[in-house]
N, CA, C and O atoms as a MOPAC input file, in Angstrom:
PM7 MOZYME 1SCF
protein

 N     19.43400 1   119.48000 1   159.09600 1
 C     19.61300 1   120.69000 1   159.87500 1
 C     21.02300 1   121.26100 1   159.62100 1
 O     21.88300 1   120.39000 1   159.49000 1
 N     21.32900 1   122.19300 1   159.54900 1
 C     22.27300 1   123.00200 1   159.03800 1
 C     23.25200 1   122.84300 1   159.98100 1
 O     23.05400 1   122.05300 1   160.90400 1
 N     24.36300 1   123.51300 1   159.90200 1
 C     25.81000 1   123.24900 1   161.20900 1
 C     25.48100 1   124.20900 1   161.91400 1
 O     24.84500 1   125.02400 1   161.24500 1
 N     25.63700 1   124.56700 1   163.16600 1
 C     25.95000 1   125.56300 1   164.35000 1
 C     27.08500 1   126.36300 1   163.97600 1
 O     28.18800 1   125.81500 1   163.99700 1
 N     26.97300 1   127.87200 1   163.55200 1
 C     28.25300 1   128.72500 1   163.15500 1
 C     28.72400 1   129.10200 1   164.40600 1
 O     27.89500 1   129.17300 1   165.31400 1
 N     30.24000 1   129.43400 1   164.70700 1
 C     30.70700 1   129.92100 1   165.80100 1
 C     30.42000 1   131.18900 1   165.54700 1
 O     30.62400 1   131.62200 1   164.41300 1
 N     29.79400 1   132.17200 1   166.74200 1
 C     29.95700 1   133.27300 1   167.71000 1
 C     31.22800 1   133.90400 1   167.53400 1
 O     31.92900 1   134.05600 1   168.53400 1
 N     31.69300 1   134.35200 1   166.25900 1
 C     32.74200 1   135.03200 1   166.43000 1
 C     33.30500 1   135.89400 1   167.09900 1
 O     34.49300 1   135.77800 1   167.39800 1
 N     32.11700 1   137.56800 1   167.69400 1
 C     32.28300 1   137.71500 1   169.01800 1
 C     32.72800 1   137.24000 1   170.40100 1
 O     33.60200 1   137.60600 1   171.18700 1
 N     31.76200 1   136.25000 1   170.39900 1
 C     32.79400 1   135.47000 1   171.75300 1
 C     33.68900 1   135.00500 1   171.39100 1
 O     34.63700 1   135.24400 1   172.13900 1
 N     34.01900 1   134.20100 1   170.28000 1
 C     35.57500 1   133.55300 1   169.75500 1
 C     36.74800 1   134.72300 1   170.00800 1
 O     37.91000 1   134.44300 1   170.30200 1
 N     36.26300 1   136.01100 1   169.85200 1
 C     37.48900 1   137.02200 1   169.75800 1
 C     37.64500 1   137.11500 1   171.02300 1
 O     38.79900 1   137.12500 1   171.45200 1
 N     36.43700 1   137.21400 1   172.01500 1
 C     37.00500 1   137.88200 1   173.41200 1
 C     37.62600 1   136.82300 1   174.59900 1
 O     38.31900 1   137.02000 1   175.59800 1
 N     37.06100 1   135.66400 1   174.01900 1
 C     37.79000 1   133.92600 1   175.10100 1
 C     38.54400 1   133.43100 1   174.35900 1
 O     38.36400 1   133.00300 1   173.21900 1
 N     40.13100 1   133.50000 1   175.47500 1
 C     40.79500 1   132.07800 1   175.01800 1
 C     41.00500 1   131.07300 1   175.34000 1
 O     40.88400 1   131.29200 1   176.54500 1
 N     41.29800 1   129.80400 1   175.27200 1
 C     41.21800 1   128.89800 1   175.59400 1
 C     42.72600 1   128.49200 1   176.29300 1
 O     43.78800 1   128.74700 1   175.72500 1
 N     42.65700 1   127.96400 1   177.33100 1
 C     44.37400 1   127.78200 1   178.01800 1
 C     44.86400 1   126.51700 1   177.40300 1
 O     44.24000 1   126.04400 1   176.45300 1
 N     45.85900 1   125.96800 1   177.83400 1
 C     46.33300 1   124.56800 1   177.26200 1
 C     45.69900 1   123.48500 1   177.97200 1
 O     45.73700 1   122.28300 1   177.70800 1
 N     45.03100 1   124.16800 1   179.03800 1
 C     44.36500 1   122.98700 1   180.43900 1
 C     43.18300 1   122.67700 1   179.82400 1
 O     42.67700 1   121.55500 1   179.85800 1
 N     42.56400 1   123.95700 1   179.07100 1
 C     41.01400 1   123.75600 1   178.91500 1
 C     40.28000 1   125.00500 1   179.06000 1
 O     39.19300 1   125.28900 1   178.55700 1
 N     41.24500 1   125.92700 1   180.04300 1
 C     40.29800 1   126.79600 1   180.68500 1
 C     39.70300 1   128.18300 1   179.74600 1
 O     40.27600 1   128.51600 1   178.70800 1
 N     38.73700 1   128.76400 1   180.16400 1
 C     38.78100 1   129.57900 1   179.41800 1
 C     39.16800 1   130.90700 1   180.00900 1
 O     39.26300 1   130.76900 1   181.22900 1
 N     39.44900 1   132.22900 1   179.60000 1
 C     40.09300 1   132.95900 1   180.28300 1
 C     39.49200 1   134.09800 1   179.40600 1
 O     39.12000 1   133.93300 1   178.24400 1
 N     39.43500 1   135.40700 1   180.17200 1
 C     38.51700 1   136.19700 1   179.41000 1
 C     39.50200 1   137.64200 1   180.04800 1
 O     40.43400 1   137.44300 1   180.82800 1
 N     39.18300 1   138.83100 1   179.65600 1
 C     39.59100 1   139.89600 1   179.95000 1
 C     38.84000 1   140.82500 1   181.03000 1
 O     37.67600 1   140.47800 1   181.22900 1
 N     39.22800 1   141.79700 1   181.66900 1
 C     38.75000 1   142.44000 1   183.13000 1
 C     37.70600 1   143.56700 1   182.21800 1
 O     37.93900 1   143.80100 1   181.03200 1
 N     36.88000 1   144.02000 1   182.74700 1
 C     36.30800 1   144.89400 1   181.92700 1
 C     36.55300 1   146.43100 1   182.96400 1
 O     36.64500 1   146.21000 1   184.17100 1
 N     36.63900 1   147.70000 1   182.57500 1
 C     36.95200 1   148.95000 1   183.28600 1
 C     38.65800 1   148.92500 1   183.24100 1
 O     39.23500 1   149.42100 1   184.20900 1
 N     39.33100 1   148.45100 1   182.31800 1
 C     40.53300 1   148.86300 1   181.96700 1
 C     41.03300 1   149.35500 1   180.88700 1
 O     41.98200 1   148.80800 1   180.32600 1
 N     40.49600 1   150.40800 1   180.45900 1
 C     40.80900 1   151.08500 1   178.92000 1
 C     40.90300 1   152.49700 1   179.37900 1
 O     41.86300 1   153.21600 1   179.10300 1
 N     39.80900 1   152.90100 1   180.13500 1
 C     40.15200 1   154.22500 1   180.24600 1
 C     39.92800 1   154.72600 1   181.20100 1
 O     39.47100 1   154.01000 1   182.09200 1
 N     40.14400 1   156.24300 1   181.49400 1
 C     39.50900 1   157.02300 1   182.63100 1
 C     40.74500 1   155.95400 1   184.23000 1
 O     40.30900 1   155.25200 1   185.14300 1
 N     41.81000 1   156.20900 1   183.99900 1
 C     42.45700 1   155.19500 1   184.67600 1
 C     43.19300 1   156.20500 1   185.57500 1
 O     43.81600 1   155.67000 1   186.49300 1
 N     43.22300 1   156.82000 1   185.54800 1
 C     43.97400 1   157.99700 1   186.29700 1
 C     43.04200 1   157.97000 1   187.97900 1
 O     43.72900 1   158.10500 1   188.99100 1
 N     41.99500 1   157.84900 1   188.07600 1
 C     41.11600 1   157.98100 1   189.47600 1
 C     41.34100 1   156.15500 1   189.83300 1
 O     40.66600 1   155.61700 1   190.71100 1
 N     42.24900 1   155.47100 1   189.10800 1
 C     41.89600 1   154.13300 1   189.26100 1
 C     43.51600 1   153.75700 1   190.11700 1
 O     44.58200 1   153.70500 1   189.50400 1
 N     43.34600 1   153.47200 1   191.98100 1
 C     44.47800 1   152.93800 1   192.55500 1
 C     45.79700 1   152.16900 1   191.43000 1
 O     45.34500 1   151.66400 1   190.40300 1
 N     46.86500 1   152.11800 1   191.57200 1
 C     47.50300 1   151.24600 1   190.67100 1
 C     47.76400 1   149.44500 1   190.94300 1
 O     48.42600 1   148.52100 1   190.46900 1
 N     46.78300 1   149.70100 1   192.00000 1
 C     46.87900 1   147.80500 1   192.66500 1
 C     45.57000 1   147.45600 1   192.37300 1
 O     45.36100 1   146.29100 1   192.71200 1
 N     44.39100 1   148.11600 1   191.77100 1
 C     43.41200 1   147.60300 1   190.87900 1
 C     43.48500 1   148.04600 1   189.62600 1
 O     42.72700 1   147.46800 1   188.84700 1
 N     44.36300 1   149.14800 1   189.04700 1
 C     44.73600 1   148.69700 1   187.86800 1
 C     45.95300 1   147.36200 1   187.60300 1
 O     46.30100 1   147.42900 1   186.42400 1
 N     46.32500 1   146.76800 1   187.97600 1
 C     47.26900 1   145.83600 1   188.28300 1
 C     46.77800 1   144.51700 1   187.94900 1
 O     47.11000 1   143.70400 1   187.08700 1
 N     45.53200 1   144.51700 1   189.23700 1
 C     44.50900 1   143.68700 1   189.03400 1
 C     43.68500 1   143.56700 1   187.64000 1
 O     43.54600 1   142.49800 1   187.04700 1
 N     43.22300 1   144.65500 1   187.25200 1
 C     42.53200 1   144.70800 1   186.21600 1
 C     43.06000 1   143.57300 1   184.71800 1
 O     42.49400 1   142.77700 1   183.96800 1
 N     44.18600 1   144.01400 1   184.87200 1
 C     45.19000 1   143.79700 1   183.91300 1
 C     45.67500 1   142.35300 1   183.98600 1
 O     46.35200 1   141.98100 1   183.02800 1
 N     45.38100 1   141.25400 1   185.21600 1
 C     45.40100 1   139.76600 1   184.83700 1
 C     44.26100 1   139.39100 1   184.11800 1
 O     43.29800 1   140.14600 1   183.99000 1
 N     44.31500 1   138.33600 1   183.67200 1
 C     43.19200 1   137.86800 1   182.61100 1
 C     41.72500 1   137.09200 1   184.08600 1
 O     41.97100 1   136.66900 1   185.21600 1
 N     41.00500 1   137.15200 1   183.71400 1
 C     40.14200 1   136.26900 1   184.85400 1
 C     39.80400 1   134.77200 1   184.16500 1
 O     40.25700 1   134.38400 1   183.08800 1
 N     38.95100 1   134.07000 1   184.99800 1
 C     38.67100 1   132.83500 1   183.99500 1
 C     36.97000 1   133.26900 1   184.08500 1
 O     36.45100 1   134.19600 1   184.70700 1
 N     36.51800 1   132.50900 1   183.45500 1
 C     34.80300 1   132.26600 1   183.14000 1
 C     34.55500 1   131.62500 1   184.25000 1
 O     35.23000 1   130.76600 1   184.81700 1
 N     33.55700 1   132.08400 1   184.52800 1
 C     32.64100 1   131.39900 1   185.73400 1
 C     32.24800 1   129.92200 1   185.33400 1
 O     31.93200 1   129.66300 1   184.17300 1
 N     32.27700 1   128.85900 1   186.42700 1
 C     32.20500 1   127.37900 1   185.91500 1
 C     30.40800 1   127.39300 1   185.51200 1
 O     29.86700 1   126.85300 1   184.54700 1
 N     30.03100 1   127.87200 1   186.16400 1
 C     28.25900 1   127.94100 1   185.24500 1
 C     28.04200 1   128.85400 1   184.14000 1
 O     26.92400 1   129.24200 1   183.79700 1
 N     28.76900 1   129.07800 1   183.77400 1
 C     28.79100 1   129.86700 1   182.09800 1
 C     29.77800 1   129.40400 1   181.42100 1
 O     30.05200 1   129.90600 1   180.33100 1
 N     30.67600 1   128.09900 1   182.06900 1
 C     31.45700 1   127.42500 1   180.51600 1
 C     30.69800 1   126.70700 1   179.76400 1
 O     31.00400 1   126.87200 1   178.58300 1
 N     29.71500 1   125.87400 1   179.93300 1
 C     29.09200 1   124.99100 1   178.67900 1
 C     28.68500 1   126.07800 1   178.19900 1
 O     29.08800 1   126.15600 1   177.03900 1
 N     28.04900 1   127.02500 1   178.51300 1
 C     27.18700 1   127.81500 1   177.04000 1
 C     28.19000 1   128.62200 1   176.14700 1
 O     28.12300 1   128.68300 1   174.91900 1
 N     29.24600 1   129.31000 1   177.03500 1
 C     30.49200 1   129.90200 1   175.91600 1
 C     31.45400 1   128.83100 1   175.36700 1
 O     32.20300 1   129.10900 1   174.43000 1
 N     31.44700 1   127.87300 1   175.81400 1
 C     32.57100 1   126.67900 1   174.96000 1
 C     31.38100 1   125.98000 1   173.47000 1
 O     31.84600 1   125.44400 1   172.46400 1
 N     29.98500 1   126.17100 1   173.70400 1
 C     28.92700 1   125.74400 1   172.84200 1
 C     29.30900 1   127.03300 1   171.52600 1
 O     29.53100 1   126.73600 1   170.35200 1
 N     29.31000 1   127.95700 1   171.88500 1
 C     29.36900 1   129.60500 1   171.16200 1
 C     30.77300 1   129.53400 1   170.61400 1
 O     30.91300 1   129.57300 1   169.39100 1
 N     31.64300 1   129.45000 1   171.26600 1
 C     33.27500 1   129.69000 1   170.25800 1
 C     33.58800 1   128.03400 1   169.46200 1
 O     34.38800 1   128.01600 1   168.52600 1
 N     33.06500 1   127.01300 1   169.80600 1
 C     33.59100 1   125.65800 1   169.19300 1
 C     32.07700 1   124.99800 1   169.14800 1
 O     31.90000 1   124.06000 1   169.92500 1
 N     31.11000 1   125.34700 1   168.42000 1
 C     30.02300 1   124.28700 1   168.54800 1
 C     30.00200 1   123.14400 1   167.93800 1
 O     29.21000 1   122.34700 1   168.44300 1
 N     30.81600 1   122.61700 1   166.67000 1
 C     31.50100 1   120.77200 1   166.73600 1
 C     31.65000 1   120.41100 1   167.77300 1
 O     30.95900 1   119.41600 1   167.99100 1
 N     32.38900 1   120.79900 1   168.80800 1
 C     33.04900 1   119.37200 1   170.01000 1
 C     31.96800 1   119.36400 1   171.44900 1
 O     32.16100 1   118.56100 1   172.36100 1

């Protein structure tokens, strides 16, 4: 059976912390920001982490060896 290729898509949009974690970006922060308070653009703009029931399947997708 052949190797499992990484999901380069998801590889680009998760990174991985030094802990483990994975950490992903806010989505509705690119544009149209002007109608957007500046304490949820603020917000927008920390990284979030992955939900703990959707890390095995995106840690399977960006690293499928480990």
């Amino acid at each position: 059976m052949p190797k499992m290729k990484t999901h380069k898509a998801t590889a680009k949009r998760i990174k991985v912390t030094g802990t483990g974690k994975l950490m992903r970006k806010h989505s509705r922060e690119r544009h149209l920001l002007r109608k957007k308070s500046s304490r949820r653009k603020r917000r927008l703009s920390v990284p979030g982490t992955i939900a703990a029931s959707d890390v095995k399947r995106i840690r399977q997708l960006i690293s499928p060896g480990l």
